[in-house]
Each structure stands twice: as C-alpha cells, then as structure tokens.
C-alpha positions, 0 to 999 in steps of 0.5 A: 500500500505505502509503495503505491502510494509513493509511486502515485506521489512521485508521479504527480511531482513529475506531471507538476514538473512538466506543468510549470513551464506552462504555468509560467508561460500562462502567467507570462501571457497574462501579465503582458495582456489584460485579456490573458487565458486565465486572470492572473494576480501579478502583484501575488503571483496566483491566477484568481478570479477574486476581481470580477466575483468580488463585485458581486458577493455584497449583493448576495443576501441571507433571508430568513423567514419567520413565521406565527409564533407559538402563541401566549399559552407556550410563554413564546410570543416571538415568530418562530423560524421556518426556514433560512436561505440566500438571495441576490439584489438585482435592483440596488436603487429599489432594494429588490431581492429575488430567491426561491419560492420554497425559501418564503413560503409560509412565511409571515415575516422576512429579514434580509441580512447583509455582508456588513452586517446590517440586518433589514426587514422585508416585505413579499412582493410576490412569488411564483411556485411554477419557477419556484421563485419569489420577490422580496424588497426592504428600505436601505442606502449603499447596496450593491446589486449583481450585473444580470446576462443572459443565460442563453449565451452560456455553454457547457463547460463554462465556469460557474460560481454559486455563492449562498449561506449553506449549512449555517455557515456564512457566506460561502462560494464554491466554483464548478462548470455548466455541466448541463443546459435546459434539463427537466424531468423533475415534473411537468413544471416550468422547466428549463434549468442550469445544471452545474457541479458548483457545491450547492447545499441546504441555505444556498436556495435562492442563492446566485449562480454566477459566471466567471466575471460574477454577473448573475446567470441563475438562481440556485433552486435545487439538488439532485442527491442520491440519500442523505440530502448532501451534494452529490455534485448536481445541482440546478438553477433557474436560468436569468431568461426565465428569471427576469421574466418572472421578476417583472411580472411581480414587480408590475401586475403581482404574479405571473400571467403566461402565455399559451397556445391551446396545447395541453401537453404532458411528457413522453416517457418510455411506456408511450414512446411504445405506445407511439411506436418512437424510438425516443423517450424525450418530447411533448405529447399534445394530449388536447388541443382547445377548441378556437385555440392558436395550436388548432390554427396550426394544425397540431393534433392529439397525439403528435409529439413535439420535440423541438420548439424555436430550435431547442430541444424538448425533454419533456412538457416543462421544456415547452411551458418554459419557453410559451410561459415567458413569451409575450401575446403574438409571438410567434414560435415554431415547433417540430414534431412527429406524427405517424412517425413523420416530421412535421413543423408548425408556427404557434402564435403566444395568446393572452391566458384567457378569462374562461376557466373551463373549455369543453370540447367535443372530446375534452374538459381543460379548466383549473390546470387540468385535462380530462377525457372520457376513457374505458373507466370514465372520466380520466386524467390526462394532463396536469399542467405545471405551476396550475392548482390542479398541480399544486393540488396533487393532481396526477395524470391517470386519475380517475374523476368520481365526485366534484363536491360529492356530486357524481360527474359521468361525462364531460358536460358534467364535469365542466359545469361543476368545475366552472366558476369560482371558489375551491373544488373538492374532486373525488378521484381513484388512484391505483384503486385507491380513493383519493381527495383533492382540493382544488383551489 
C-alpha cells in the first residue's frame, strides 16, 4: 500500500514538473495582456478570479423567514423560524431581492441580512411556485446589486460560481462548470434549468449562480442527491431568461400571467414512446388541443409529439411551458414534431391566458390546470399542467374523476359545469384503486 502510494506521489511531482513551464508561460501571457487565458494576480503571483466575483458577493443576501409564533399559552410570543436561505439584489436603487419560492413560503415575516452586517426587514412582493421563485424588497442606502446576462449565451463547460449561506455557515462560494443546459424531468413544471457541479447545499436556495466575471446567470433552486440530502455534485438553477421574466411580472401586475397556445401537453416517457411506436423517450405529447385555440390554427393534433420548439430541444412538457410561459401575446414560435412517425413543423402564435376557466370540447374538459377525457373507466386524467392548482393540488395524470363536491360527474358536460366558476373544488378521484381527495383551489 505505502509503495503505491509513493509511486502515485512521485508521479504527480513529475506531471507538476512538466506543468510549470506552462504555468509560467500562462502567467507570462497574462501579465503582458489584460485579456490573458486565465486572470492572473501579478502583484501575488496566483491566477484568481477574486476581481470580477468580488463585485458581486455584497449583493448576495441571507433571508430568513419567520413565521406565527407559538402563541401566549407556550410563554413564546416571538415568530418562530421556518426556514433560512440566500438571495441576490438585482435592483440596488429599489432594494429588490429575488430567491426561491420554497425559501418564503409560509412565511409571515422576512429579514434580509447583509455582508456588513446590517440586518433589514422585508416585505413579499410576490412569488411564483411554477419557477419556484419569489420577490422580496426592504428600505436601505449603499447596496450593491449583481450585473444580470443572459443565460442563453452560456455553454457547457463554462465556469460557474454559486455563492449562498449553506449549512449555517456564512457566506460561502464554491466554483464548478455548466455541466448541463435546459434539463427537466423533475415534473411537468416550468422547466428549463442550469445544471452545474458548483457545491450547492441546504441555505444556498435562492442563492446566485454566477459566471466567471460574477454577473448573475441563475438562481440556485435545487439538488439532485442520491440519500442523505448532501451534494452529490448536481445541482440546478433557474436560468436569468426565465428569471427576469418572472421578476417583472411581480414587480408590475403581482404574479405571473403566461402565455399559451391551446396545447395541453404532458411528457413522453418510455411506456408511450411504445405506445407511439418512437424510438425516443424525450418530447411533448399534445394530449388536447382547445377548441378556437392558436395550436388548432396550426394544425397540431392529439397525439403528435413535439420535440423541438424555436430550435431547442424538448425533454419533456416543462421544456415547452418554459419557453410559451415567458413569451409575450403574438409571438410567434415554431415547433417540430412527429406524427405517424413523420416530421412535421408548425408556427404557434403566444395568446393572452384567457378569462374562461373551463373549455369543453367535443372530446375534452381543460379548466383549473387540468385535462380530462372520457376513457374505458370514465372520466380520466390526462394532463396536469405545471405551476396550475390542479398541480399544486396533487393532481396526477391517470386519475380517475368520481365526485366534484360529492356530486357524481359521468361525462364531460358534467364535469365542466361543476368545475366552472369560482371558489375551491373538492374532486373525488381513484388512484391505483385507491380513493383519493383533492382540493382544488
């Protein structure tokens, strides 16, 4: 053991050795051209990145969030702790602070903690669960804010820096590289995330991630773990293009009001790549199309399956709702997919959401966020979209609707007349064989 040991060490000082001279080459080149491959410090003889990153850490925030206290009866009349987490000034001018939906939620009362110590409260101006991100602002004088570039300039193999309050410990950054672009798959949500292997733990939610030159390209928000709950070196980021759309809508109307097309869509997988005879597991499937809609202008149909939409690849439903969800009423977006095996293109025209609730068609009932059909055992489940109630909810696709406020419903009419209007809904639905409840709110 200690001989193989030596051997590895005695290795690694050769491969040092070879390396030098092209360190100091590297280092040369740096000294003479500010444009130099890697920063380079000449006055402490190290490469860094400390002069671009160093803008940026004032800006980044501790928020803590507190919520009702325990009450007289306890002898606590103080809001309890509920969670902490990080957070990034965008606007230093208005004190707006943008962090993850998770991080504030339940909350009643928000602090935000500086770099100087300075410690302020702040008030919610909105959240957004579909992105899982959330707008704070507080009242102060000489804040930093963090530069903000568009994350669809990045590439795998970038350089990337997280920076948060991981763990209870102050703040920290730690540096890794893009290791992935537009990944979904954690459910049929507003997805099209960064992944990095930066080292993001609990308390860095709603944390920066940054380029080398320590301009914001996304808001940590969450990690893939395989048990324990600790870094397992995936970790993911809501992109600033999603992020800044989101930011605006609270900060002007209060939350979030995203386009569509009519689609209701709902992911491929491996059991309906079968089912479609595809030989692929990534893509949408257009479950429904609204009657009138812009997706029935363009001719898409129940069962096509769209794989590309403005030239990006689709993983699953989330990638399309991300990419419709921050576009504006009468964009124009451009989809390829597949029916009968054969490539197809469509154009889709953005439409403002639309003030009816619930749309029923010849063959389908779209309302609240969820689709339904009539199948084999009655009225099935097919489509849940991401950010909806009927998400929120815990709706899936697959159940089977029984009841709407213990009123059976045996066919579409039926089901469109008791979801219409407003007011909370509790849905009856079989799961597995199961009964299950829903409140839809």
């Amino acid at each position: 053991m200690r001989r193989s040991t030596n051997r590895t060490y005695g290795l690694s000082i050769l491969a040092l050795a070879a390396a030098v001279p092209l360190l100091a080459a590297t280092a040369a080149a740096a000294q003479s051209s500010p444009q130099g491959p890697i920063p380079y410090d000449a006055r402490r003889g190290v490469f860094t990145f400390a002069s671009g990153l160093e803008q940026a850490l004032p800006a980044v925030v501790q928020v803590t969030t507190l919520g009702q206290s325990e009450g007289p009866s306890s002898g606590e009349n103080e809001p309890r702790l509920i969670s902490s987490g990080s957070g990034a000034i965008i606007d230093a001018r208005e004190g707006i602070v943008v962090t993850n939906n998770h991080v504030v939620e339940g909350g009643r009362k928000f602090t935000v903690d500086l770099t100087d110590g300075r410690i302020f409260d702040a008030v919610l101006i909105g959240t957004d669960k579909a992105t899982d991100l959330a707008v704070l602002k507080f009242d102060a004088t000489g804040l930093s804010e963090i530069e903000i570039v568009d994350s669809d300039q990045l590439r795998t193999g970038d350089l990337a820096f997280a920076v948060g309050y991981p763990l209870g410990l102050d703040q920290t950054l730690t540096m890794g590289v893009i290791s992935g672009l537009g990944r979904s798959g954690m459910g049929d949500r507003i997805e099209d995330y960064i992944q990095t292997d930066a080292a993001v733990n609990s308390g860095n939610s709603g944390g920066p991630l940054l380029d080398s030159r320590g301009r914001l390209i996304g808001i940590n928000t969450s990690i893939l773990s395989g048990g324990g709950g600790g870094n397992d070196g995936i970790a993911f980021a809501v992109p600033s293009r999603i992020l800044m759309y989101v930011v605006n809508q609270l900060r002007t109307v209060g939350e979030v009001k995203r386009g569509s097309t009519g689609a209701i869509l709902g992911s491929l997988n491996a059991e309906r790549s079968r089912e479609f005879g595809l030989g692929i597991v990534r893509g949408a499937v257009v479950e429904n199309v609204a009657p009138g809609s812009s997706a029935e202008t363009a001719g898409l149909k129940r069962g096509d399956v769209v794989t590309r939409i403005q030239n990006r690849p689709v993983s699953n439903a989330g990638t399309v709702a991300a990419t419709i969800g921050i576009a504006e009423p009468g964009t124009r977006v451009e989809v390829v997919y597949l029916r009968d095996g054969r490539e197809g293109r469509a154009t889709l025209t953005v439409e403002a959401p639309r003030d009816q609730s619930v749309v029923l068609g010849s063959e389908v009932v779209i309302g609240r966020g969820l689709g339904a059909r009539t199948g084999a055992d009655g009225l099935q489940v097919f489509a849940v979209e991401g950010g909806s109630p009927a998400a929120g909810a815990g709706l899936q696709a697959g159940d089977l609707i029984r009841l709407v406020d213990d009123s059976p419903v045996s066919d579409l009419g039926a089901l469109a007349a008791a979801l219409g209007g407003d007011g909370p809904r509790i849905l009856s639905v079989m799961r597995g064989g199961e009964p299950v409840e829903i409140v839809l709110p």
